[in-house]
RODO-2510 file (C-alpha; in nm, 4 decimals, decimal comma):
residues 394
     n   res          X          Y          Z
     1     x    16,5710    14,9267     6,4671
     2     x    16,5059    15,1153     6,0997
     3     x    16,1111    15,0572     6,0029
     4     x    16,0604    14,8704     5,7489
     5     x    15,8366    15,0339     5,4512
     6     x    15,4612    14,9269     5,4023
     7     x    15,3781    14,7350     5,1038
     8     x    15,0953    14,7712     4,8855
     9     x    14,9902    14,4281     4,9814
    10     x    14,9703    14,1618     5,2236
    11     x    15,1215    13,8315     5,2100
    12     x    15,0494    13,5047     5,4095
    13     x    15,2958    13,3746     5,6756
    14     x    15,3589    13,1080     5,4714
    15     x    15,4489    13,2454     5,1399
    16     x    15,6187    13,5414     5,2999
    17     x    15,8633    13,2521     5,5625
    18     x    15,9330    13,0530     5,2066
    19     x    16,1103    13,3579     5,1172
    20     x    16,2762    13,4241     5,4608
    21     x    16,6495    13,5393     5,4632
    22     x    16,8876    13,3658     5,7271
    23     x    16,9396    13,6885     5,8890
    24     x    16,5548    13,7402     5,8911
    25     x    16,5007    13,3938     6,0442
    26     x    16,7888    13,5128     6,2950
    27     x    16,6103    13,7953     6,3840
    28     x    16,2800    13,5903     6,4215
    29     x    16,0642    13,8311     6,2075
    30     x    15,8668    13,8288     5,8929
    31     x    15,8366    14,1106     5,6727
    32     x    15,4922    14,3316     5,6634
    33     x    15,4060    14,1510     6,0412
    34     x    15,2682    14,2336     6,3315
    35     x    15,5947    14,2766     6,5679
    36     x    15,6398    13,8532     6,6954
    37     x    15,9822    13,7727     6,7498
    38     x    15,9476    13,4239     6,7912
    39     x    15,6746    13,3736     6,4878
    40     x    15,9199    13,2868     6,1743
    41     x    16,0581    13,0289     6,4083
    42     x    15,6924    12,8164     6,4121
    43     x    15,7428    12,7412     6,0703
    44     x    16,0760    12,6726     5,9745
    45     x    16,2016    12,3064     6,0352
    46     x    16,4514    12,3042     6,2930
    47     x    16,5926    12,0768     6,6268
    48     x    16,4464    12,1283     6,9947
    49     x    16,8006    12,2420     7,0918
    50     x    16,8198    12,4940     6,8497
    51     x    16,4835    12,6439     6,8872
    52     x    16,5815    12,6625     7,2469
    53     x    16,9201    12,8619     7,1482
    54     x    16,7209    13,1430     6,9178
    55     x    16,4883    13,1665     7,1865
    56     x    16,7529    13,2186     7,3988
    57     x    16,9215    13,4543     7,2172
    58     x    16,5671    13,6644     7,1494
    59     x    16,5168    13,6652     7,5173
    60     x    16,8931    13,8130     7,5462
    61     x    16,7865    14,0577     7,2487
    62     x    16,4586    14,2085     7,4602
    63     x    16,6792    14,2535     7,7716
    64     x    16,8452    14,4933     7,5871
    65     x    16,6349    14,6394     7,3849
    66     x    16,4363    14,6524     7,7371
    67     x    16,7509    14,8403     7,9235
    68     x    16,8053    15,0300     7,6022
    69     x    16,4240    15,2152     7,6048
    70     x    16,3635    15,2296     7,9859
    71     x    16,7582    15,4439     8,0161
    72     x    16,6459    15,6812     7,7332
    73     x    16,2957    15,7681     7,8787
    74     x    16,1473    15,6068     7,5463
    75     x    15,7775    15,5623     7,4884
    76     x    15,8673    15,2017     7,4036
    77     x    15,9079    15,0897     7,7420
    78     x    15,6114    14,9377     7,7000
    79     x    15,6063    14,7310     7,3986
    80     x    15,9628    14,6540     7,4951
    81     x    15,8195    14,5212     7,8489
    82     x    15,6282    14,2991     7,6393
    83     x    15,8431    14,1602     7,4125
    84     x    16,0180    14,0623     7,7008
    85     x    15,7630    13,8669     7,8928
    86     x    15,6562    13,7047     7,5694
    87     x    16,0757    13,6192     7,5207
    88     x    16,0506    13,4930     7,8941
    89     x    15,7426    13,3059     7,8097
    90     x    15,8794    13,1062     7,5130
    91     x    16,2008    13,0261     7,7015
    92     x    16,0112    12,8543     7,9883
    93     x    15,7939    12,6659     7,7711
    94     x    16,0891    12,4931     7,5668
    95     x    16,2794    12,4392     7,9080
    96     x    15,9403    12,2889     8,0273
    97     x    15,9395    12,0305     7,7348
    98     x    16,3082    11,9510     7,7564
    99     x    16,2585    11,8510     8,1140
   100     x    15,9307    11,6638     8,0296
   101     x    16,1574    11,4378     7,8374
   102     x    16,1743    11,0894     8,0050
   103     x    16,5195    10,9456     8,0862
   104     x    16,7080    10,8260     7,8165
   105     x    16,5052    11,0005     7,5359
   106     x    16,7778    11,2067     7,3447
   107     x    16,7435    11,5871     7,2754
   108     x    16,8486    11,4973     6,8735
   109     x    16,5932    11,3168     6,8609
   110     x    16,3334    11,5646     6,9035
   111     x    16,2664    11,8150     6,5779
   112     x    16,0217    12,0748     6,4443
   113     x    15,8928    11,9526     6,0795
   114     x    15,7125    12,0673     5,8212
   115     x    15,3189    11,8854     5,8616
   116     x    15,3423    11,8493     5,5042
   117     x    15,6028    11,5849     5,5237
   118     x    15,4154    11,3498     5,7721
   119     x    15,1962    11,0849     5,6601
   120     x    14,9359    10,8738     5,8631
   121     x    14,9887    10,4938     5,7654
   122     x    14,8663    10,2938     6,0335
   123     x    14,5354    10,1217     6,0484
   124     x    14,2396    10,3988     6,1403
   125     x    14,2099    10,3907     6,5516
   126     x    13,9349    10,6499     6,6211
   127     x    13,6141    10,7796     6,4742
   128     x    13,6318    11,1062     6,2677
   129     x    13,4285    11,2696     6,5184
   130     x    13,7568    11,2719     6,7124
   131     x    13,9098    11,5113     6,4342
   132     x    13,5801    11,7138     6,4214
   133     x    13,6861    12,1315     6,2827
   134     x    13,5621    12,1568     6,6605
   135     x    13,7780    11,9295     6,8438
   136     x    14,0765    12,0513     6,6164
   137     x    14,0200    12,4241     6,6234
   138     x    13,9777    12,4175     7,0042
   139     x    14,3493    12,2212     7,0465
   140     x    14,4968    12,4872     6,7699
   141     x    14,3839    12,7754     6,9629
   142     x    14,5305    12,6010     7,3072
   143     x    14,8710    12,5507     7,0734
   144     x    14,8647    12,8744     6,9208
   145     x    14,8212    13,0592     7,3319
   146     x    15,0873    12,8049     7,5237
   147     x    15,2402    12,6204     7,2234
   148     x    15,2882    12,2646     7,2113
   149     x    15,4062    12,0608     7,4886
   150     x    15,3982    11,7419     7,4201
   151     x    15,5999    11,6164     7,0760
   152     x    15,4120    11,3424     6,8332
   153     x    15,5671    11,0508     6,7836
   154     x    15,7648    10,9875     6,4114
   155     x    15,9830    10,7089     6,2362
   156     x    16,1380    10,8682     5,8650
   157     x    15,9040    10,6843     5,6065
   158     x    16,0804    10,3624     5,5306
   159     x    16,2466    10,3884     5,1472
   160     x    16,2814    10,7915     5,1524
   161     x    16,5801    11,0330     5,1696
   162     x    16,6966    11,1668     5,5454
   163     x    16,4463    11,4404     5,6249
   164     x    16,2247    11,3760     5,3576
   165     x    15,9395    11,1882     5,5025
   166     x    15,7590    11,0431     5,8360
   167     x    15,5382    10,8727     5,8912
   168     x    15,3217    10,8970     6,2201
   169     x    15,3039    10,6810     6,5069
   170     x    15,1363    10,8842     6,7500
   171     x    14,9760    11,2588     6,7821
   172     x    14,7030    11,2647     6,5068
   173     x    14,5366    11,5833     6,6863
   174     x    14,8569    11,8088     6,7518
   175     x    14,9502    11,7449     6,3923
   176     x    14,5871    11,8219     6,3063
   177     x    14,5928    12,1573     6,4539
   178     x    14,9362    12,2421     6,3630
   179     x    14,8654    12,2291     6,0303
   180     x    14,5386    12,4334     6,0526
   181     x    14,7752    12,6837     6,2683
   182     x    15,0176    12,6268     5,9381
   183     x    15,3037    12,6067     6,1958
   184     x    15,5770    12,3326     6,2371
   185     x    15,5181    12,0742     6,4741
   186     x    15,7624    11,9037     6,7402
   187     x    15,8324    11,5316     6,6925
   188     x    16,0046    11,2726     6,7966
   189     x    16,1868    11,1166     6,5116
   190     x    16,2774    10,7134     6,6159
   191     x    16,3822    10,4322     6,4046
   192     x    16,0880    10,2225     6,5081
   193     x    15,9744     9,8720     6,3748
   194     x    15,6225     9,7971     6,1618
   195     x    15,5704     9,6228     6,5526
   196     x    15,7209     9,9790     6,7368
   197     x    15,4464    10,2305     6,5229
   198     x    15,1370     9,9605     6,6082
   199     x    15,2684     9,9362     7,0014
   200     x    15,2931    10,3460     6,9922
   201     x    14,9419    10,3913     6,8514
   202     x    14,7595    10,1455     7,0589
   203     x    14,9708    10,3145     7,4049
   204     x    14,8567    10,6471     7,3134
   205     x    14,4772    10,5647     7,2654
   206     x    14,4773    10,2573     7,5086
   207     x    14,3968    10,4201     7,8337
   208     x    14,2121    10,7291     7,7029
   209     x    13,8503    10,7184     7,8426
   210     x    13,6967    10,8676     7,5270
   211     x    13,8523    10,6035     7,3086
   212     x    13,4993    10,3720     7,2481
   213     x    13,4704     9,9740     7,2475
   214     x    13,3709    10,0325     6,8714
   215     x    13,6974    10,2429     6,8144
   216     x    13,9221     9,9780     7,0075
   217     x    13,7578     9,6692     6,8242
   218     x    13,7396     9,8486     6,4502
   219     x    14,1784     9,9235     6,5272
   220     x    14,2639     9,5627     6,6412
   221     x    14,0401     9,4361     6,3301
   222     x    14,2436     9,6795     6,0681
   223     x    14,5783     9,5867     6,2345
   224     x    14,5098     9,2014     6,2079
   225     x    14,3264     9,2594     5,8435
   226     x    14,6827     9,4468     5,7282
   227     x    14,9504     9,2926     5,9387
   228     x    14,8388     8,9108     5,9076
   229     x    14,8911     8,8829     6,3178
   230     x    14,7185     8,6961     6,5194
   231     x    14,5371     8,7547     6,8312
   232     x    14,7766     8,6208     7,0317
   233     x    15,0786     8,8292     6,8710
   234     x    14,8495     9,1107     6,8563
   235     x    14,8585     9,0874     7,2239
   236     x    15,2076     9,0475     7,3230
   237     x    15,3089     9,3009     7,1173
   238     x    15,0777     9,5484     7,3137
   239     x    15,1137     9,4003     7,5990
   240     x    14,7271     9,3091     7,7061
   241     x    14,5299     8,9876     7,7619
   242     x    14,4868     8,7827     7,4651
   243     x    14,0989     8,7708     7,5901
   244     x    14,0708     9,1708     7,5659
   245     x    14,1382     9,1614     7,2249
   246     x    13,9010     8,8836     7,1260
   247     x    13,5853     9,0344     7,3631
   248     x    13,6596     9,2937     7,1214
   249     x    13,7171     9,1846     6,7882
   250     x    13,2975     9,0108     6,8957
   251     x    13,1994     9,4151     6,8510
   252     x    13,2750     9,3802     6,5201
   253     x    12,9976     9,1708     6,4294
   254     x    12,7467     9,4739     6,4607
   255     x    12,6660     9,5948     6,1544
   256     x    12,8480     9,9208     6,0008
   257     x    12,5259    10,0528     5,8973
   258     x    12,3723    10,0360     6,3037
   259     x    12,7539    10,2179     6,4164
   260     x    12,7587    10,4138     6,1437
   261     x    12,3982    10,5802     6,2795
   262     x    12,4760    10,6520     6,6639
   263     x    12,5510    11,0254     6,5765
   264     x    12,8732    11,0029     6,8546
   265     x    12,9060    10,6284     6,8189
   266     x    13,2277    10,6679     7,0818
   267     x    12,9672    10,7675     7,3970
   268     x    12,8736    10,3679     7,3109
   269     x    13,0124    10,1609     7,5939
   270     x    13,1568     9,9010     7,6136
   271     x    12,8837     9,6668     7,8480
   272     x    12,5819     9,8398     7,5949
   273     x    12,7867     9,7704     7,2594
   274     x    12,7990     9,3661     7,3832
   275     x    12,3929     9,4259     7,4189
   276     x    12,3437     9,5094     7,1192
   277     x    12,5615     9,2465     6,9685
   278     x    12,3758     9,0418     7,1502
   279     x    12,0428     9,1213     7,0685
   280     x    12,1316     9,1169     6,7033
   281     x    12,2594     8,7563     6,7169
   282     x    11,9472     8,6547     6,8736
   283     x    11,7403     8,8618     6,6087
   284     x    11,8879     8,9773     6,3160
   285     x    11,5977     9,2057     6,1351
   286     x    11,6253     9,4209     6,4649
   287     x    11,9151     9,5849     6,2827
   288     x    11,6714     9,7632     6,0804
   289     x    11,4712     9,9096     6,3595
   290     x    11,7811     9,9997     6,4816
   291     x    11,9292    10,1835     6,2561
   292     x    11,5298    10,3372     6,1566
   293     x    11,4902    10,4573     6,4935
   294     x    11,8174    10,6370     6,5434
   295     x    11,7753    10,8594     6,2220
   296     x    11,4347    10,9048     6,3464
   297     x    11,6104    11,0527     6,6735
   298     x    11,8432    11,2605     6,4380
   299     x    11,5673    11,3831     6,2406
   300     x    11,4054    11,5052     6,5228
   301     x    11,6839    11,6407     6,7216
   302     x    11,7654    11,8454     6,4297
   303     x    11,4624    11,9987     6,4019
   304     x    11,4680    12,1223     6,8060
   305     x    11,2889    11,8697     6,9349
   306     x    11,3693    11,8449     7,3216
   307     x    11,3199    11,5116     7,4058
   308     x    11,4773    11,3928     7,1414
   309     x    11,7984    11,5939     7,1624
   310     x    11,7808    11,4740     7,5556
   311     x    11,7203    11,0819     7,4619
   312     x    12,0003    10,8752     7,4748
   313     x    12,1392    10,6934     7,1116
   314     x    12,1956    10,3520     7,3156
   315     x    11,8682    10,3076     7,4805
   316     x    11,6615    10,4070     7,2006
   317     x    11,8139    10,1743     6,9666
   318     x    11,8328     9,9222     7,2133
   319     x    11,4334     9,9258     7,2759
   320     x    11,3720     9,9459     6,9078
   321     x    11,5827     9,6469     6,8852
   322     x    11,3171     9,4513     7,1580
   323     x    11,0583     9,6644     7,0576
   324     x    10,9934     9,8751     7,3691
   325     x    10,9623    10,2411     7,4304
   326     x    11,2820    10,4106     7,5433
   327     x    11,2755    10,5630     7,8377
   328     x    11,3373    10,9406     7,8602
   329     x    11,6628    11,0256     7,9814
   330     x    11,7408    11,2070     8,2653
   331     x    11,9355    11,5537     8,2389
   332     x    12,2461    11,6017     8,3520
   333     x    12,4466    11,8483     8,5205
   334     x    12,7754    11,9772     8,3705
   335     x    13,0725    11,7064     8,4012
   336     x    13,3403    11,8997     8,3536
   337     x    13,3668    12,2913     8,4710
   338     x    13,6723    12,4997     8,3593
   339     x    13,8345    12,6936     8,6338
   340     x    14,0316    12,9969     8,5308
   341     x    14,3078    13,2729     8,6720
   342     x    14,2553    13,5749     8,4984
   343     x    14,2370    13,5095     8,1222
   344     x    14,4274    13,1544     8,1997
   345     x    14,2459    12,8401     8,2366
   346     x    14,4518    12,6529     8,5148
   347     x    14,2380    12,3370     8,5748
   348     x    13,9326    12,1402     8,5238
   349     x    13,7103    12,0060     8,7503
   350     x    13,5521    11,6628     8,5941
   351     x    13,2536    11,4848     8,7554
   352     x    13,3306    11,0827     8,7416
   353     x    13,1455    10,8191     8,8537
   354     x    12,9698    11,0691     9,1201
   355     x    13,2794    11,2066     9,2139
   356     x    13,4545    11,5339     9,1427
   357     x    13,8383    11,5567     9,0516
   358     x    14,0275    11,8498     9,0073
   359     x    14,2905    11,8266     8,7156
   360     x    14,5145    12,1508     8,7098
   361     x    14,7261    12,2805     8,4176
   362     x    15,0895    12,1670     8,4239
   363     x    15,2425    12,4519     8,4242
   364     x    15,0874    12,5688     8,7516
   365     x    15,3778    12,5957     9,0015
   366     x    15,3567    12,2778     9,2646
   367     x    15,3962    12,5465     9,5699
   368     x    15,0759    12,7118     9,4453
   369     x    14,8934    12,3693     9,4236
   370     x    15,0168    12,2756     9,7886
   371     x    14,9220    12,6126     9,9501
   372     x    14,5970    12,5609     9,8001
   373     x    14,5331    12,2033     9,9615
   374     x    14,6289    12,3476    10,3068
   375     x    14,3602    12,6166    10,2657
   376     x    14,1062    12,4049    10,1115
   377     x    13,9635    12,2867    10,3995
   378     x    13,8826    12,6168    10,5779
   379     x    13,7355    12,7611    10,1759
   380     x    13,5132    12,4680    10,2126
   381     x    13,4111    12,5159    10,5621
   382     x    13,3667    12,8644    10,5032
   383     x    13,1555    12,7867    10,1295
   384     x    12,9301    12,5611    10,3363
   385     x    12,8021    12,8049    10,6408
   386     x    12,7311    13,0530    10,3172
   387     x    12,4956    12,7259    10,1846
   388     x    12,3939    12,6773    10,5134
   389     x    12,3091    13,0686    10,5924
   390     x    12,1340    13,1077    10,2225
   391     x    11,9374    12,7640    10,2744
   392     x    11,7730    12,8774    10,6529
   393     x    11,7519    13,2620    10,4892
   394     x    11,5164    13,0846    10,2095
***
């Protein structure tokens, strides 16, 4: 292939794929780039199937190109090699989120969009703290090594022209960080009711064990505060106990000023969120000490002080609430520890509830995972005489 010529200057990705060709979107390059064959496709809108079919016909492209530099005795075996494996790569991952596609979900359905045309119009269901640069940045940089795997859920906005707008029912964070990564980001596009968005958001965040009793009672709140619902429909269309959404809707008689000064106000459970309700009814000037003593804590903790940044938000405000002293809190030991192969993390271990459980990566082949729970047992016998040998040794 001809080199292209330098340029004085450098343009960004995006202003340079605005002015992409079809033949340069064919070939899957931008001009003045780093060689990445499959980089002009992340941000131009297209369908799953036919990402899949440039992909495919990349991955045919660097078999030849392959074939082509290893019969002439080229230098560019190499990079050729690579383009290859990253053309393999690709392929796999598409296949891989094809066939992660539950029964009856149709391929049209899912599409890569422009972020700029989605819109967030449901009620708020999580703290901002969820979509800390932190949290974000750390999913982008998973996104932008292994892509995205799993689409966010989209209706077309209600009112606007075929392809023009969405709205989102579920996926905040992998549109968050595939807008900081300034890519496109795969959807699923459905024709779902005002009822269909709520039911999507509430399933997504529902079971996740981060998601706080604050979070949970503040969304039902906003949903019956916009919709006009009921507790009762509130609950059939999500499909829980009418009584789980009233024990919650209680939580949100604590003032916003006392959640609005836990500095993670999600690590708040559920069991110490209906104490403090409940020691607020009972007196209600404690909500000053509360909220006094926790930017106290802050203060403190921001200045290095160790037993501050150890104490726990909860109990603190809780004994400034009944006047006590808090009690310091014990440290802990890592609860979650990555494990990696290579450069490639694979799983996580996660301490819960005193127990350790091992969560691997999806994409680690099943034969690998069995193998590994027939040897386990003789690893661990053969960890522990090491403990044992090191613990008489000492």
């Amino acid at each position: 292939m001809a080199q292209r010529p330098q340029r004085a200057t450098r343009r960004s990705m995006a202003e340079i794929t605005s002015q992409l060709t079809e033949d340069e979107i064919a070939e899957g390059m931008a001009p003045d780039q780093p060689f990445a064959p499959l980089a002009a496709f992340d941000r131009v809108e297209m369908s799953l199937q036919e990402k899949l079919s440039r992909a495919q016909a990349e991955l045919q492209r660097a078999e030849a190109a392959l074939a082509a530099a290893m019969a002439s005795g080229s230098q560019g075996t190499q990079i050729a090699s690579a383009q290859l494996e990253a053309a393999l790569a690709e392929n796999d991952r598409l296949k891989a989120v094809i066939a992660s596609a539950a029964p009856g979900q149709g391929l049209a359905e899912f599409r890569y969009i422009d972020t700029s045309r989605i819109e967030d119009t449901l009620p708020a269901d999580r703290f901002e703290v969820a979509y800390s640069p932190d949290e974000v940045a750390g999913l982008a940089e998973n996104i932008r090594q292994r892509g995205q795997d799993l689409a966010i859920l989209v209706r077309p906005k209600p009112g606007s022209a075929p392809g023009e707008a969405y709205e989102i029912a579920a996926g905040k964070r992998r549109l968050a960080a595939c807008r900081l990564l300034g890519i496109t980001v795969l959807a699923r596009v459905r024709d779902l009711s005002d009822e269909g968005m709520l039911a999507a958001r509430f399933s997504e965040n529902h079971h996740r064990e981060d998601l706080s009793a604050f979070e949970r009672a503040r969304y039902f709140a906003h949903t019956m505060e916009r919709t006009g619902l009921n507790g009762t429909e509130l609950a059939a269309i999500y499909g829980v106990d009418k009584s789980l959404i009233s024990h919650l809707l209680k939580l949100t008689l604590v003032p916003d000023a006392v959640v609005r000064s836990f500095r993670n106000p999600r690590a708040v459970s559920f069991r110490k969120a209906r104490e403090l309700l409940e020691v607020l009814t009972a007196d209600p000037s404690a909500e000053e000490r509360i909220v006094r003593s926790l930017q106290d804590l802050a203060h403190r903790a921001s200045r290095g002080d160790a037993s501050a940044q150890e104490a726990e938000e909860v109990s603190t405000a809780l004994a400034a609430a009944r006047r006590q002293i808090a009690p310091p809190r014990a440290r802990k030991r890592a609860t979650a520890r990555p494990i990696f192969l290579g450069r490639r993390q694979i799983a996580t271990m996660i301490l819960r509830e005193g127990r350790w459980q091992v969560r691997f990566d999806n994409l680690v082949n099943e034969d690998l995972i069995e193998r590994l729970s027939d040897r386990l047992p003789s690893i661990i016998e053969e960890l522990q005489k090491e403990l044992d040998g090191s613990t008489t040794a000492a």
